[in-house]
C-alpha positions in Angstrom: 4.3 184.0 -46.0 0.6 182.9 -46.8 -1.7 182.3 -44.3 -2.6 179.0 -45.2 -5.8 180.6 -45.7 -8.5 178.2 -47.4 -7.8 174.4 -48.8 -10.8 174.3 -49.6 -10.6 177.3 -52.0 -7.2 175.9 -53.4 -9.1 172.5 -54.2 -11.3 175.0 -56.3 -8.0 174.4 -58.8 -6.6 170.9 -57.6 -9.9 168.5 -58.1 -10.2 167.7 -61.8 -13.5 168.1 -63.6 -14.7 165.3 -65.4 -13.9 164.9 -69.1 -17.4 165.6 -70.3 -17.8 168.9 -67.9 -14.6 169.8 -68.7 -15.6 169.6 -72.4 -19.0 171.2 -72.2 -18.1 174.2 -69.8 -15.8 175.5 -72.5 -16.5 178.2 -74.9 -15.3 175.6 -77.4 -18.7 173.9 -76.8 -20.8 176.2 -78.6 -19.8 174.9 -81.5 -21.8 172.3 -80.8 -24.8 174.5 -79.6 -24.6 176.7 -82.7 -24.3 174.1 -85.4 -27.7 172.7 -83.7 -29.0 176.1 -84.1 -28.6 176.7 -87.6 -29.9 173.7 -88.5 -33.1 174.0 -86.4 -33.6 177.9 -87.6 -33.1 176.2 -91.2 -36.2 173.7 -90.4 -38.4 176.7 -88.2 -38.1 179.0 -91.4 -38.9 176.2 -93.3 -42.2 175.3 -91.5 -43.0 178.7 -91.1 -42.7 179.4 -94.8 -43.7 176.2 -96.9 -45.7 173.9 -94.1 -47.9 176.7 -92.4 -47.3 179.2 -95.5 -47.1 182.6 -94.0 -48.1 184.3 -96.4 -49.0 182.0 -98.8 -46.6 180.5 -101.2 -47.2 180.2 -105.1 -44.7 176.8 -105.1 -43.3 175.0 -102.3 -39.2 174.4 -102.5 -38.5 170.8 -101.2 -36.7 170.7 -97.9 -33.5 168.9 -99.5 -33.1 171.9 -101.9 -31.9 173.6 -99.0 -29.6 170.9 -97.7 -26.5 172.8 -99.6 -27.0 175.7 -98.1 -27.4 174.6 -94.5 -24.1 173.0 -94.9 -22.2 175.7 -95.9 -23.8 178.1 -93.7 -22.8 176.2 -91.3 -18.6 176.9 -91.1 -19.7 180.7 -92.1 -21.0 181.3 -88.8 -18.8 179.4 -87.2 -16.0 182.0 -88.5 -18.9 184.9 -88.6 -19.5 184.2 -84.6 -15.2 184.1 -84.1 -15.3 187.2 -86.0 -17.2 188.8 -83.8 -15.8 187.4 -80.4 -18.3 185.4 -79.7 -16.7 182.4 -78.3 -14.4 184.4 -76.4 -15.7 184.0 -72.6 -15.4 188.2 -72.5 -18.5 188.0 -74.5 -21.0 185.2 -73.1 -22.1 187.5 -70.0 -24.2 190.3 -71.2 -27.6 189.2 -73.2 -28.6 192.4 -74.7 -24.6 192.5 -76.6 -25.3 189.0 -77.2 -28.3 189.0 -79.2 -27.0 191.9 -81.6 -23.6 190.4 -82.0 -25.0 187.0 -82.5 -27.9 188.4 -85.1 -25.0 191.0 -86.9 -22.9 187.5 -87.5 -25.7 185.7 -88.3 -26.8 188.1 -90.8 -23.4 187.8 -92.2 -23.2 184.1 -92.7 -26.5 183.8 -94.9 -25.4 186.8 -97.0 -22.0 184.5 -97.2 -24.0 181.4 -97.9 -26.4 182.5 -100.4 -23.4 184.9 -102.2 -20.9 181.4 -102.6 -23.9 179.1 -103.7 -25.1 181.2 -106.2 -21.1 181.0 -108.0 -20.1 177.6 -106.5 -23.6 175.4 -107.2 -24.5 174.7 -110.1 -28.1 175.4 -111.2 -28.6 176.5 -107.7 -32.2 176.5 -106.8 -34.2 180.2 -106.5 -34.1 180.3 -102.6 -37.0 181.7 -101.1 -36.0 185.3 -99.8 -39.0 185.6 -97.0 -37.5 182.0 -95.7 -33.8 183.5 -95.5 -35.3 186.5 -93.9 -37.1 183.9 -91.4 -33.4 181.8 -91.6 -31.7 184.5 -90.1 -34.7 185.6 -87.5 -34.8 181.9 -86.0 -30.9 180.9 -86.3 -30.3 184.0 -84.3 -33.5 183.2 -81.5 -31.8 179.7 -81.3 -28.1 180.6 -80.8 -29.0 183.0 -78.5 -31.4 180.9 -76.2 -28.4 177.8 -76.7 -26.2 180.3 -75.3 -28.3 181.5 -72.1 -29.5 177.9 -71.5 -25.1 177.1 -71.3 -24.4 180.7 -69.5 -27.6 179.7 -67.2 -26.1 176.3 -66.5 -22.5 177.3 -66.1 -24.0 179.8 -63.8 -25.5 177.1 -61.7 -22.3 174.9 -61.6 -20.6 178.0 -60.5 -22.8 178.4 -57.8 -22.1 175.3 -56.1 -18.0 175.6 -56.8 -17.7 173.8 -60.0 -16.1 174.8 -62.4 -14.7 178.4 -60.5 -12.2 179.9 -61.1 -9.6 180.7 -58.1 -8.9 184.4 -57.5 -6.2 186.0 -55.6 -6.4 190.5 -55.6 -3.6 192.5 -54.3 -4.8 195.0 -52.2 -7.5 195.1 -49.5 -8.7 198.7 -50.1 -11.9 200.0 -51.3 -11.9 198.5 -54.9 -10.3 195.4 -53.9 -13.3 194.8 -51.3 -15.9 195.7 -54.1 -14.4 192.9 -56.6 -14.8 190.0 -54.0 -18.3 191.7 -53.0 -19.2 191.8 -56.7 -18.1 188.0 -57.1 -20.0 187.3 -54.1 -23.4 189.0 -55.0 -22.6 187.2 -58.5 -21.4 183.4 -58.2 -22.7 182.6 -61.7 -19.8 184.6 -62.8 -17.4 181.8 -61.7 -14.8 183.5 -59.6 -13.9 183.4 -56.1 -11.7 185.6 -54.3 -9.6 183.2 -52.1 -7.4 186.0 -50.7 -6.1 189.3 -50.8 -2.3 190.3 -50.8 -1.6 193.3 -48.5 1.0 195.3 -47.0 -1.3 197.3 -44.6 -3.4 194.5 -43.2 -2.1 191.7 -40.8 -1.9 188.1 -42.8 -5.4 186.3 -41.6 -7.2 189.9 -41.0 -9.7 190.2 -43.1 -10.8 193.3 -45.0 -14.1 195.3 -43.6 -17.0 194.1 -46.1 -14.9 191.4 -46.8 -15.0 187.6 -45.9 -11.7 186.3 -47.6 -8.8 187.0 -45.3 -5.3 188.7 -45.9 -2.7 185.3 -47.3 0.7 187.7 -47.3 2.4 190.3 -48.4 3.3 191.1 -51.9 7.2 189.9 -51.3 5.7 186.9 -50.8 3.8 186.7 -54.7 6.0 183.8 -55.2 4.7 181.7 -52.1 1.7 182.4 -52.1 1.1 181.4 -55.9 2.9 177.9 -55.4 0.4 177.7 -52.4 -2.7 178.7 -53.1 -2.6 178.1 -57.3 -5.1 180.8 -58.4 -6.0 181.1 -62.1 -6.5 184.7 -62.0 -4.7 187.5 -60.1 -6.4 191.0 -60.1 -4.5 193.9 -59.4 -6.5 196.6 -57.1 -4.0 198.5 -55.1 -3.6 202.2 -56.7 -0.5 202.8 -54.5 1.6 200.4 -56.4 3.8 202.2 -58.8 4.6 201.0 -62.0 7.7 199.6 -61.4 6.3 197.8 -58.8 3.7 196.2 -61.3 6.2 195.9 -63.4 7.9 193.7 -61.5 5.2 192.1 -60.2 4.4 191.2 -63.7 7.6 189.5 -64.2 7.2 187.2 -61.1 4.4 185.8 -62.3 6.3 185.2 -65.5 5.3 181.0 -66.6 2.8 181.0 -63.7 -0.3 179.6 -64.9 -2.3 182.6 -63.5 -4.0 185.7 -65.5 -3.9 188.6 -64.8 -6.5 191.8 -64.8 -5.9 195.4 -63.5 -9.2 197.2 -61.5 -8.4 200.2 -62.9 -8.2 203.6 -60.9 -9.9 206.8 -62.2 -6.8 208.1 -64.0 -5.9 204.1 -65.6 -10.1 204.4 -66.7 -9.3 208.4 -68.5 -6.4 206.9 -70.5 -7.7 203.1 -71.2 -8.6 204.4 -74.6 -6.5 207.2 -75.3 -5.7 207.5 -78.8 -2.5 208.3 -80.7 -3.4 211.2 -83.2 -0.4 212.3 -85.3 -0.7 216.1 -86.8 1.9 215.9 -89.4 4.7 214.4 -87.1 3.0 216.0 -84.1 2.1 212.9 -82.1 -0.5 213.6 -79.5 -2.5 211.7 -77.2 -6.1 211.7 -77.1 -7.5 211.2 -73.4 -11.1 212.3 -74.3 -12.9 213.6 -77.2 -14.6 217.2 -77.4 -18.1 217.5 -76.5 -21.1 216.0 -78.3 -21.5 217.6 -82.1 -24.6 218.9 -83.1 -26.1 216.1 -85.1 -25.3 214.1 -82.0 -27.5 216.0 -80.3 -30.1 216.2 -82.1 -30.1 212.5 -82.2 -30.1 211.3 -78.7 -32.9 214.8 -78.0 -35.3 212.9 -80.4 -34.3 209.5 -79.0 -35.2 211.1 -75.5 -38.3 212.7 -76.8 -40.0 209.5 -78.5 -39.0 207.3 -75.8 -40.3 209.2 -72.5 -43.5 210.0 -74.5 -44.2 206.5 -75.1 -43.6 205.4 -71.9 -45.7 208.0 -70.0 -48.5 207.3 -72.7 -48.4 203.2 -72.4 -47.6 203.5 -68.5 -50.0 206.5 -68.1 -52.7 203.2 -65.9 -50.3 202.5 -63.7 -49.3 206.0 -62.9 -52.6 206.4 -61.4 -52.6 203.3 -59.6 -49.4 203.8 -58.2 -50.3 207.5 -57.4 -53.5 206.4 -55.5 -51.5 203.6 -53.7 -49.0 206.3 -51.9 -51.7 208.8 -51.0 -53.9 206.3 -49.4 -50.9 204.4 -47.6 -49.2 207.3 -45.9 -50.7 211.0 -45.6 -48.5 213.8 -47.7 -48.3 214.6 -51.5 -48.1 211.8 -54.4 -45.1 213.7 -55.9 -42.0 214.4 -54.4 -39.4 216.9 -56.1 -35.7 217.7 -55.1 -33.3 220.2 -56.5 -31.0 218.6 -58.6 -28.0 220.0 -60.6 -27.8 218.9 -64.9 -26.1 219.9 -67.8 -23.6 222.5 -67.4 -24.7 223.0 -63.9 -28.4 223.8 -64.1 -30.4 223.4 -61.6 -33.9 221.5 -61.8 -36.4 219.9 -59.8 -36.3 215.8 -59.9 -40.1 214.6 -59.9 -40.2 211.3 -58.1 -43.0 209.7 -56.8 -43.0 209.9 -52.8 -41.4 206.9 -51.3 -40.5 207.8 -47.7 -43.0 209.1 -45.1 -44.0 213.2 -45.1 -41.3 215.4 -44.2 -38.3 212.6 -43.7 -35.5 215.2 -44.2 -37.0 217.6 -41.7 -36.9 215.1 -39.3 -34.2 212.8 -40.0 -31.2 214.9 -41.9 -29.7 214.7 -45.7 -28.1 211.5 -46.2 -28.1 208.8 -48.9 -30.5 205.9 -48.6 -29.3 203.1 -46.7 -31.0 199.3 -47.3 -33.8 198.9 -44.8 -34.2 202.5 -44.5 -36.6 203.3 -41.8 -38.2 206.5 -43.4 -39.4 204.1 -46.7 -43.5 203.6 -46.5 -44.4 200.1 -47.5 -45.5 201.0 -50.5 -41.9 203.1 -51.0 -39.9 199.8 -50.4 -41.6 198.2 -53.1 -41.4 201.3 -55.5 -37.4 202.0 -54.7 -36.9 198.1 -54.9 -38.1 198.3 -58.5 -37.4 202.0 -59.5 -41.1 202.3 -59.8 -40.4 206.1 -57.9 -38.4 207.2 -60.6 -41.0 207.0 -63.4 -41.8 210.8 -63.3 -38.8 211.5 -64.5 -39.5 210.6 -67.5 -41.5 214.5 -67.5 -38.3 216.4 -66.9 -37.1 213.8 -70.0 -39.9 215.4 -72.1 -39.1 218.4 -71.5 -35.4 218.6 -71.6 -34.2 219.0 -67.7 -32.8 214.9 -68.3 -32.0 212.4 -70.6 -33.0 208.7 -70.4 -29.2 207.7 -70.5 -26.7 209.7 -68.7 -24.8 210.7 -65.3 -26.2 210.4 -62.0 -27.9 213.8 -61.5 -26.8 214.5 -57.6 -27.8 217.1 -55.0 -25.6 220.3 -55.4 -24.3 219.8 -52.1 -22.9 216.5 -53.2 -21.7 218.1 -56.3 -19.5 220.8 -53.9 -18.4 217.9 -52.2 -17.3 215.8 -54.8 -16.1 218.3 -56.9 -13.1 218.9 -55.0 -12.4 215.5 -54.3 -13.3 213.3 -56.8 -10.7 214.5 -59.8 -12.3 215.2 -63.3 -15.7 214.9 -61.4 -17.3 218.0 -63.0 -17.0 216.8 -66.2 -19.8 214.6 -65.8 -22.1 217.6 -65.9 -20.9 218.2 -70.1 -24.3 215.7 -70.5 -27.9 215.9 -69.7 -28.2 213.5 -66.3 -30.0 210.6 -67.0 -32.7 208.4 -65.5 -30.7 205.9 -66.0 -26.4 205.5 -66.7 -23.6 203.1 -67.7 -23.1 202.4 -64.0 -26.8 201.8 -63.1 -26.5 199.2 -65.0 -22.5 197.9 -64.1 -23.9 197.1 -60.2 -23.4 200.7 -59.0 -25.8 202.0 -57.3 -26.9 202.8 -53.5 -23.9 203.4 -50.7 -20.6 202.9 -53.2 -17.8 205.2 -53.6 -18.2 207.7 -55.8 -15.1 207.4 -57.1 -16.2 204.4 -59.1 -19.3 205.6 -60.3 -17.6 208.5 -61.4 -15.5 205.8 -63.9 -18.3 205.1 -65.6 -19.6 208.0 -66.0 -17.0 209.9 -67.9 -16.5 206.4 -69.7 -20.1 207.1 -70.9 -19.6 210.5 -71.4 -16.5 210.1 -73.9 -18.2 206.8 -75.9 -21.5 207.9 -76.3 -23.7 206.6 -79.3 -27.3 206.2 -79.9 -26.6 202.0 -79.5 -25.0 202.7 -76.3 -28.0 204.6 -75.4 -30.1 201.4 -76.4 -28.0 199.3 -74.6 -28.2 200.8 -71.5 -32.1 201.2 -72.2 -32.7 197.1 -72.6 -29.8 196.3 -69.9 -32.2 198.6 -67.2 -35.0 197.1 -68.1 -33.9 193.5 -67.2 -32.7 195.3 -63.8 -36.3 196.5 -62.9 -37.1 192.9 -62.3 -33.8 191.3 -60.7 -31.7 194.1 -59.2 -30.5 194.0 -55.3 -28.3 197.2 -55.3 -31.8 199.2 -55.5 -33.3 200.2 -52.3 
C-alpha cells in the first residue's frame, strides 16, 4: 500500500489555480501572445521602412493600406504555428527549435497572406517587399521573445509549486533516480517526482541520490493513484516485461494520469525504426548505413569554417588564458591526452591545463569529480565554462575531431565499455566531437554511460548539418549557465 508519502505533493494536484492562471499558463494562451506579435512586427517593419526609411523610400504606403493584410495574417499563423507544433507544450522548452520553427511558420503565413490578398482584394495595394521582408524578421523576434517572457514566467511559478505537475516513476534504479534529479536541478520544467513505485526497495526508503521516497509496490498502481493523484506516471524500470507494461497500461485505463516511458538502450535503437518493404519483403530499419559521401563533405567543411573562425576571432583570449595558467600554477599551458576517434584512431586531445602538474602521477586515472581537489583556481573557472576545451578546436582543423559528435574517451574506457555497454562501439563510425547531443541533453560529468551512450548513437543515426547547428547554438547558451561542467 502507499506510504502516505507527501500531502503536500498531492495538494500539487488538489488546490485549484485561479481562473486567470489557469487560463494564462496554458499553451492555449499564446494565442493571445502571438496575435500581439504580429501586429507589433506589422507596426516595427512599418517604422523601420516608411518613418525612419531604411533605405530610403520613393513613396510612403499609408499604415491603413496594410490593415487587410494584418488581419488575415493573423489566423495564418495561428494555423502556420499549429502546423508546426508550436502550441504543443513538447515544443515551448528549447529556444534555439523555437526560433527556427517559429520564423519557418512565420515565413509561411506572409507568403499565405500576401498570395490570398493579391486574388481575394480587390485593387490590392503594391505591398512593399523590403517591409514584408522586415514583417517576417520582427513578427518572428516578437513571438519568440512573447514566448520566452511566458516559458520564463511559467518557469518561475514552477519554481515555487504552481502550476506543477505531480509525478509518480516506477522504478528506483539508475534512470529512475536521474529523472527526479533532472526535475530537481530543473524546477522551471514543472514536474515533481512525488514518489517512486518499487519492488526492490522498502515503501518510505528512499532511493540513493534521491529525496522522494518509495509509496508501494507496483500491485498496488491502483492505490497509490487514488491516493496520491499524479498527472504523469513515467515508466523507468527496464526489468518490467512487456506484459507487465502491458498491463500496467490497462490499470491506468480512465485515470487521469499520462504516461511516458524513459527508454532503455535497446527501446532508444528501435524508437525510430522504420518499416521498409522490398517488394513484399518487409523489413525493419533499426539504423541507417554510415554517413554518404556528400554528407561528409558537408559536415568536414562545416567543421573546417567553423573552428577556423573561432581560433581566429578567439585567438586574444587564447593568450590571455594561456598566460593566466602558466603564471598561476608552474607546468605547461597545454595539456594533451590520448584519445581514441573515428574508427578507433588514436589522437592526442589538446586541452588547456586545468589541474595542477602531474595530477595523474600522483593521484590515479579517474573521471573528474565536482570540487576536484587537483583543479588550479584558474582550472575551476576554465572546466566550469569549458574554456579548457578550446584547443580542440586544432585537432577540429585538422581532422582528429568534429565540432559535433561522440564523447571521444580514453581507450581504457573504451575497453571497458565496450564490453559492457551493448552497441557502444558504434559510436566510434563518427569523428568525436567537442561537443555532442548529450552535452547538450544534461549529460555530462559522473553519469552512467549507459545514457550517454543513447544519445550518442541517436546522434549518430540522425545526423544533418541543422542538427549540427543545433547542437552548436544549444552549447553555446551552456557555456554561460551549465552546472553539470566541472
Amino acid at each position: 500500500m502507499p506510504g502516505g508519502a507527501g500531502a503536500s505533493e498531492n495538494a500539487l494536484r488538489r488546490d485549484p489555480l485561479p481562473p486567470l492562471v489557469r487560463l494564462a499558463l496554458s499553451p492555449g494562451f499564446l494565442l493571445f501572445v502571438d496575435t500581439l506579435a504580429i501586429v507589433g512586427g506589422f507596426l516595427v517593419a512599418y517604422v523601420v521602412r516608411f518613418v525612419w526609411q531604411l533605405p530610403a523610400a520613393e513613396e510612403v504606403q499609408a499604415l491603413r493600406s496594410y490593415a487587410s493584410l494584418v488581419a488575415l495574417c493573423i489566423p495564418l499563423a495561428w494555423a502556420a504555428f499549429a502546423a508546426y507544433g508550436l502550441y504543443h507544450p513538447r515544443q515551448l522548452v528549447n529556444a534555439v527549435d523555437q526560433v527556427f520553427l517559429i520564423g519557418t511558420a512565420m515565413l509561411v503565413a506572409v507568403v499565405a497572406a500576401v498570395a490570398i490578398a493579391s486574388f481575394a482584394i480587390r485593387g490590392w495595394p503594391d505591398y512593399s517587399r523590403l517591409l514584408l521582408g522586415y514583417v517576417w524578421v520582427a513578427c518572428t523576434g516578437l513571438a519568440f521573445a512573447g514566448r520566452f517572457a511566458w516559458v520564463r514566467w511559467r518557469g518561475n511559478l514552477a519554481s515555487r509549486g504552481t502550476g506543477v505537475r505531480a509525478t509518480l516513476v516506477v522504478g528506483a534504479g539508475v534512470a529512475a533516480v536521474r529523472i527526479a534529479r533532472h526535475f530537481e536541478r530543473l524546477p522551471h520544467l514543472g514536474y515533481r517526482v512525488v514518489g517512486f513505485v518499487d519492488a526492490t526497495l522498502p515503501v518510505g526508503g528512499v532511493p540513493v541520490g534521491a529525496t522522494a521516497p518509495v509509496v508501494g509496490r507496483l500491485e498496488a498502481i491502483d492505490a497509490i493513484l487514488g491516493e496520491l493523484q499524479p498527472q504523469e506516471l513515467i515508466l523507468a524500470d527496464p526489468t518490467l516485461s512487456n506484459l507487465e507494461l502491458l498491463d500496467l497500461v490497462n490499470r491506468c485505463e480512465g485515470q487521469p494520469v499520462g504516461i511516458r516511458v524513459y527508454p532503455d538502450l535497446f527501446q532508444a535503437l528501435v524508437n525510430d525504426a522504420s518499416l521498409v518493404n522490398l517488394q513484399g519483403l518487409p523489413l525493419v530499419s533499426l539504423r541507417a548505413s554510415e554517413l554518404e559521401g556528400w554528407q561528409r563533405t558537408v559536415k568536414r567543411a562545416f567543421d573546417i569554417a567553423f573552428s577556423a573562425t573561432v581560433l581566429v576571432v578567439s585567438a586574444p583570449l587564447v593568450l590571455l588564458v594561456a598566460l593566466a595558467v602558466r603564471l598561476e600554477s608552474p607546468g605547461p599551458v597545454f595539456f594533451t591526452q590520448e584519445r581514441l576517434g573515428q574508427d578507433g584512431k588514436r589522437f592526442h586531445a589538446i586541452k588547456f591545463r586545468s589541474m595542477v602538474q602531474d595530477a595523474e602521477r600522483q593521484s590515479g586515472q579517474f573521471w573528474t569529480v565536482p570540487n576536484d581537489s587537483r583543479r588550479t583556481r584558474i582550472g575551476a573557472w576554465l572546466r566550469r565554462h569549458s574554456v579548457d576545451e578550446w584547443p580542440q578546436f586544432i585537432n577540429v582543423l585538422v581532422g582528429d575531431m568534429s565540432v559535433v559528435g561522440p564523447r571521444p574517451e580514453r581507450p581504457m574506457f573504451v575497453a571497458q565499455f565496450s564490453e559492457s555497454v551493448p552497441d557502444y562501439l558504434r559510436r566510434l563510425r563518427e569523428r568525436a566531437g567537442l561537443t555532442g547531443w548529450a552535452q547538450v541533453n544534461g549529460l555530462r560529468g559522473d553519469v552512467p554511460i549507459e545514457e550517454r551512450t543513447k544519445y550518442d548513437l541517436y546522434y549518430v543515426d540522425n545526423w544533418s548539418l541543422w542538427l549540427d547547428i543545433k547542437i552548436v547554438l544549444r552549447t553555446a547558451v551552456l557555456l554561460v549557465r551549465d552546472s553539470s561542467a566541472y
